[in-house]
C-alpha positions as CSV (number, residue, x, y, z in Angstrom):
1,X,-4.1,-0.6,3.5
2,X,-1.7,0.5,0.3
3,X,1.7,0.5,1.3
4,X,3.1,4.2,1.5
5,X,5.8,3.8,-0.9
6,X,6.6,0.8,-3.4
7,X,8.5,-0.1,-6.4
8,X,7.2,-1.3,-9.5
9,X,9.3,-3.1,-10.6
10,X,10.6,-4.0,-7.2
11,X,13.8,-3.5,-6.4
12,X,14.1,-6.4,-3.9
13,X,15.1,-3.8,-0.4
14,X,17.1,-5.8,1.8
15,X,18.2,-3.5,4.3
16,X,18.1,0.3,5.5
17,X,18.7,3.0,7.8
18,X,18.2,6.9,8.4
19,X,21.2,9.2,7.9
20,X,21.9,11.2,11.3
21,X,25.1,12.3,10.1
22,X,26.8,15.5,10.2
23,X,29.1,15.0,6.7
24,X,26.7,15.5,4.6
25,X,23.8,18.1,5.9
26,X,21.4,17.8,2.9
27,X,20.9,13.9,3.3
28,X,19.9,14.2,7.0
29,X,16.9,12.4,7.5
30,X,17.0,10.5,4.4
31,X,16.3,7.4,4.4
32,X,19.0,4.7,2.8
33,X,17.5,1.4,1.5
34,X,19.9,-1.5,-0.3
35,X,18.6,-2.7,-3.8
36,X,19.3,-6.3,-4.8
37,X,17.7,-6.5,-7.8
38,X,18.1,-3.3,-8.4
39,X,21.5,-3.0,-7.9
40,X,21.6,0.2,-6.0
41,X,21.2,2.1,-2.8
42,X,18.0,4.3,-3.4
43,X,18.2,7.5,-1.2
44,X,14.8,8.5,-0.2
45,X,13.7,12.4,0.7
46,X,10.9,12.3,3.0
47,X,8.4,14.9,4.3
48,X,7.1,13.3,7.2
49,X,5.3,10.3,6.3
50,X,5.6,10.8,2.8
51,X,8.5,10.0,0.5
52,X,8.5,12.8,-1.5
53,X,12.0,11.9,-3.8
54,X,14.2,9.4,-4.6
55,X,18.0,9.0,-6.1
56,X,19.7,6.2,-6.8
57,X,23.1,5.9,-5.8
58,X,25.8,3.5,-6.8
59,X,23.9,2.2,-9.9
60,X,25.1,-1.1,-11.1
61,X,27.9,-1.8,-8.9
62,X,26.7,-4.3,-6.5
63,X,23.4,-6.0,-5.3
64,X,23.7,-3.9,-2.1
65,X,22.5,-6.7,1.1
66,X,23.0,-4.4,4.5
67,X,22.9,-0.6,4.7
68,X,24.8,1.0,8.1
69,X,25.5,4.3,8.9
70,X,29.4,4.5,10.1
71,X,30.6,6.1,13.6
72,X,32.4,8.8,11.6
């Protein structure tokens, strides 16, 4: 079975998480994945089981290893 989202090139994900937050109401539900290779944190827009946009955050900064919602 095809994967339901991918990267070409890849962007090597190491780690992510869903935004439940309250400070920022237009990224709820996204989902936050790290980019080693990539060198960024690519937000992903989804529409149930379908990633229907992406933005990349942080471009070139750091090869991003964890991804982790804070308490606040």
């Amino acid at each position: 079975e095809q994967p339901l989202y991918y990267w070409d090139p890849v962007i090597a994900p190491s780690g992510m998480t869903f935004y439940t937050g309250s400070l920022f109401p237009a990224w709820q539900g996204s989902l936050f994945v790290g980019a080693l290779a990539g060198k960024h944190i690519a937000r992903l827009t989804l529409d149930g089981r379908r990633v229907v946009g992406e933005e990349r955050l942080l471009v070139d900064r750091a090869r991003i290893r964890d991804v982790r919602q804070g308490p606040d």
